[in-house]
N, C-alpha and C positions, 0 to 999 in steps of 0.2 A: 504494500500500500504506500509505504514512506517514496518509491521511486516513480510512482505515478502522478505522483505533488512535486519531486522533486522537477520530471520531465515537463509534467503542464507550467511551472512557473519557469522554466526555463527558456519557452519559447518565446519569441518577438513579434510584434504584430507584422498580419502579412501587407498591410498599409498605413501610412497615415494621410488624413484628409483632411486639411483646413482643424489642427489639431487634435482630431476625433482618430484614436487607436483603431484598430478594424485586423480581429483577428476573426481568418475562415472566412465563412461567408457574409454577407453586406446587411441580409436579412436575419440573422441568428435571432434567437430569443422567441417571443409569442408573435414573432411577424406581423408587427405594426405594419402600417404603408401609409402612402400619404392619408387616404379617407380618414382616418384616425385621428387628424389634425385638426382638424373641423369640431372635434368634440373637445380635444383638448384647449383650444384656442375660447370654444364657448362656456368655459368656466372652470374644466378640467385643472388646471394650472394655477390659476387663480384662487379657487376655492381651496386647495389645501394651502396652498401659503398664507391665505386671510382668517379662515375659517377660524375661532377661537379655542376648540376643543378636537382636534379631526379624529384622536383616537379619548374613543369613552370608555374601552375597558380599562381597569381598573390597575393588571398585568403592564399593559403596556405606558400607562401614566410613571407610574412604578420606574421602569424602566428607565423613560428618558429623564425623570428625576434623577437618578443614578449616574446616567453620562452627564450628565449635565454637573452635579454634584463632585465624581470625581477630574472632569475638566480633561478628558481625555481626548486623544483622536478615533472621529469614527468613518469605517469606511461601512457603507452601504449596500449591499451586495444584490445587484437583480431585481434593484428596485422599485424598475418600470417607470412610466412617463408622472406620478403624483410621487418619486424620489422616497419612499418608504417614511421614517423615520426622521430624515434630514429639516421638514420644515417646522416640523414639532421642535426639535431636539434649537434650532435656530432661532424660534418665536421666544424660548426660554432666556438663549445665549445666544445673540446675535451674530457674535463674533469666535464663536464655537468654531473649530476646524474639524471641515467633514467633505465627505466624496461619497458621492452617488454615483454605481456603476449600473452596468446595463448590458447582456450581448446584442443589442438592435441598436443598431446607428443611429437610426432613424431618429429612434428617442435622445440620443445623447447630442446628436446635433443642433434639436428641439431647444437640450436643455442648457447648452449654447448660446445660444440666439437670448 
């Protein structure tokens, strides 16, 4: 198992694009495409960034109390186009250092812009 982590972090992306990483294919992940955008643009984006509360369980409050608390770096893993935990963990600690990954371009380009 240890050489299957070892080989996947070893590898390089097979592009870069206007400084979006692109390893494999273009589409990886839940194959967003552009139609996609239209919803995200209509509130999708917005709303988790504004929204006051976006996670109401109780677990995940918990949680980003805790990174927040300990003041750590968080990387985001597969977080998709509403960035998981990032805008929560930011509305607490503005200036919180953190990274939202993604295998779809598409979104990370998105989240770009």
């Amino acid at each position: 198992m240890n050489e299957f982590f070892e080989n996947l972090f070893l590898s390089e992306p097979a592009k870069k694009e206007n400084g979006v990483y692109l390893f494999d294919s273009d589409m990886d992940g839940d194959c967003f495409d552009e139609s996609d955008k239209e919803i995200w643009y209509a509130g999708c984006f917005q709303h988790r960034l504004m929204e006051p509360s976006p996670l109401n369980n109780e677990a995940s409050k918990r949680l980003i109390e805790k990174i927040v608390e300990h003041d750590m770096p968080v990387i985001d893993v597969a977080c998709g186009p509403g960035m998981g935990l990032i805008p929560s963990i930011k509305r607490l600690s503005p200036h919180h250092l953190c990274m939202a990954t993604d295998a779809n371009s598409l979104v990370i380009r998105e989240w770009k812009k």
